[in-house]
N, C-alpha and C positions, 0 to 999 in steps of 0.2 A: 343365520349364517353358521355352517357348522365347521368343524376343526380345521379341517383344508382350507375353507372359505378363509379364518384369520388366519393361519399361518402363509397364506398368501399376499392377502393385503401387507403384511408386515414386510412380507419379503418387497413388495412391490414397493411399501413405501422405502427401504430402505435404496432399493436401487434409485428410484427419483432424486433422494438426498446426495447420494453419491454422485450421479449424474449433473445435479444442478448447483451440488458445492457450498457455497456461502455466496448466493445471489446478491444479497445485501451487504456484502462487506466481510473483511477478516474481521475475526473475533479477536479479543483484546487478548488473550492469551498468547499470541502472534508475537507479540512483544518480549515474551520472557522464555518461551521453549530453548530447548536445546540446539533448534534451527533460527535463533530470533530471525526476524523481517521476513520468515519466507514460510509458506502455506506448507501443510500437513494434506497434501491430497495421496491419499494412498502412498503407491508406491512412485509415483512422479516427482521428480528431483528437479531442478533449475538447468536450463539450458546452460551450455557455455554461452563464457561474458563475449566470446567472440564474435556470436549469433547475432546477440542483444539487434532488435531494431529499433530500439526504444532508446530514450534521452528524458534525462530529470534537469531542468535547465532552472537555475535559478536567479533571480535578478541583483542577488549580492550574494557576497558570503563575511560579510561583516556588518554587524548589528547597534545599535544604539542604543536609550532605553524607551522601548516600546512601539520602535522599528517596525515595518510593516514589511517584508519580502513574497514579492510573486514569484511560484515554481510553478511550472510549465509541464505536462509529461506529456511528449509529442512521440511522432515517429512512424516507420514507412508503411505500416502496417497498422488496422485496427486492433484495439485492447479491449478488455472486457471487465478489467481489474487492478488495484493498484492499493499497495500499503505502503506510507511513507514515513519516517519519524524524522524527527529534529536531533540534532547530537551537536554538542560542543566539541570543537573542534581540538583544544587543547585535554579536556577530560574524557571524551566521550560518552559523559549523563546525556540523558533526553533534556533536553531543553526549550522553555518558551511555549506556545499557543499555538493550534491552528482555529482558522475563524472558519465559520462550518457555512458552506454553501452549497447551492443546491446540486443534488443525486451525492451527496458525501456524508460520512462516519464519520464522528471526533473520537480518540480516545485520549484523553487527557494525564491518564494514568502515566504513561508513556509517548509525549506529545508526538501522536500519530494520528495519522487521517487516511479513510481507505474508501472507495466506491460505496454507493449503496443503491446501486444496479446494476444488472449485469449485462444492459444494451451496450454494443461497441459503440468504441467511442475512439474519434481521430485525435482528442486533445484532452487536457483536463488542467485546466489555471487554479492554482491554490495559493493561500495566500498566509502567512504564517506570521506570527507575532512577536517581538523577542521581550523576554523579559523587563517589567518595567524598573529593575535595578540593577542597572551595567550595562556594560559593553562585551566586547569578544568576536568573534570567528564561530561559523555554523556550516553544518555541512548538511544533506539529505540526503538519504540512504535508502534503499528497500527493492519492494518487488511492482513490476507490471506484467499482468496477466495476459496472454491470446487468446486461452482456454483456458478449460479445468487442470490439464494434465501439459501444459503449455506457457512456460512462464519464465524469468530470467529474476534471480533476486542478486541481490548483494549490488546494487546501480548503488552508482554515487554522483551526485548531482555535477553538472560543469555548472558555471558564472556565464551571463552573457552569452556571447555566442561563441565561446570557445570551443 
């Protein structure tokens, strides 16, 4: 293969990368950027929250110790991606577990959990841990993807069916 030949393939793989994003999931670094909870795709920025067709529903938002809460991420349209963290309600730390199930990422650093495929998907049920010393108020926060360059961050979960 001579000079063009790899300065090709490189270009080539780079457009692939950019085209197909983080197939498997956000990267744990997600967590602490200067945009926490919302992806670095180029130059694509978060839709307004007014678009949003998506919903982060969770089945409490008060914990026990070592409470088990289903969240739900539904909504009118298929997603292709989703980062969620756990936050104390009164501090706003990351807080407590998520239990890792199947097509999902844990990142424990910053109790988050995100896709790890990038089939659409009509629903995705998570199920999150609370700390096994105390109580408190929890919220969940983050982003759900349509596409690469197509995404709404900053959700925050509702309880129930509100």
């Amino acid at each position: 293969m001579g000079r063009f030949g790899v300065v090709h393939l490189i270009l080539s793989l780079c457009a692939i990368a950019k085209i197909h994003g983080f197939p498997d999931g956000a990267p744990v670094d997600a967590c602490v950027k200067p945009r926490p909870n919302q992806p670095y795709h180029g130059q694509a920025r978060s839709q307004p929250a007014n678009t949003n067709p998506y919903y982060v529903i969770a089945s409490s938002d008060r914990y026990g110790p070592g409470q088990q809460i289903t969240v739900t991420i539904q909504g009118r349209e298929h997603f292709k991606g989703f980062f969620i963290q756990a936050r104390d309600a009164g501090t706003n730390e990351w807080i407590g577990e998520w239990v890792e199930s199947p097509n999902t990422k844990i990142h424990p650093e910053c109790s988050a959990i995100t896709h790890a495929d990038p089939k659409p998907k009509n629903q995705a049920t998570l199920i999150w841990k609370a700390p096994t010393n105390g109580h408190g108020t929890v919220y969940f926060t983050g982003t759900v993807l349509k596409e690469y360059t197509e995404f709404w961050s900053e959700i925050v979960n509702t309880v129930g069916g509100q």
